[in-house]
N, C-alpha and C positions, 0 to 999 in steps of 0.2 A: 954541649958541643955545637951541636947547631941552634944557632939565634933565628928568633921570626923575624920572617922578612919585612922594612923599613914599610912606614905606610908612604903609598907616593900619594899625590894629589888628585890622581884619575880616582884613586879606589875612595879617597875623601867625599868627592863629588858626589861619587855613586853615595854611598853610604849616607849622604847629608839629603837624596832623593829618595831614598828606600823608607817606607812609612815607617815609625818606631811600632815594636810587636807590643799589642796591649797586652796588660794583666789577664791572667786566665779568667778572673770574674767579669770582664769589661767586654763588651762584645766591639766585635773587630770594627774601624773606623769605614764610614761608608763611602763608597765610590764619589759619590757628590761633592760629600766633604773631601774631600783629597784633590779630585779635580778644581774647585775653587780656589785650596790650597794652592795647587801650581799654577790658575790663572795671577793670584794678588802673585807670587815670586816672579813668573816672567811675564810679567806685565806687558812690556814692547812685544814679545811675540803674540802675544794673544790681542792684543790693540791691533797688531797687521793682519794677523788672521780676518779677524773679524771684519777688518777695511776687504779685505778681497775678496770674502765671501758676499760683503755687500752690494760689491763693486761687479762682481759675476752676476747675480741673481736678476742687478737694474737691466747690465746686459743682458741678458737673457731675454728680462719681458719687455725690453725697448724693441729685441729685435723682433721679439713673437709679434709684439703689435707691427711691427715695420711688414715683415711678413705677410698677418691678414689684410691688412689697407692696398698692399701690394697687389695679393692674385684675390682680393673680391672687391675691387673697384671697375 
């Protein structure tokens, strides 16, 4: 009577993100591994991350130095 509902493409997604469950003998995949996993698949996100984390940090110590030279000169 009642059919399972159609898969749409959202729950695809999900699904193709969700780690596969290992075998009961295989002990579970590690954090590490899985997040390198997602760095190599979105590569452009992770490449800009990375760009503005770099991009904050130079800020940061360009200013700290701009700062000391400022109030101990």
């Amino acid at each position: 009577m009642d059919q399972p509902p159609s898969t749409t493409p959202a729950s695809e997604e999900l699904a193709a993100e969700t780690p596969i469950a290992p075998t009961n003998n295989a002990p579970p995949p590690s954090y590490v591994k899985l997040a390198m996993r997602n760095m190599v698949r979105k590569r452009a996100t992770s490449l800009f991350h990375f760009a503005l984390t770099a991009a904050g940090l130079l800020g940061v110590l360009v200013g700290l130095a701009f700062l000391d030279r400022y109030f101990n000169s």
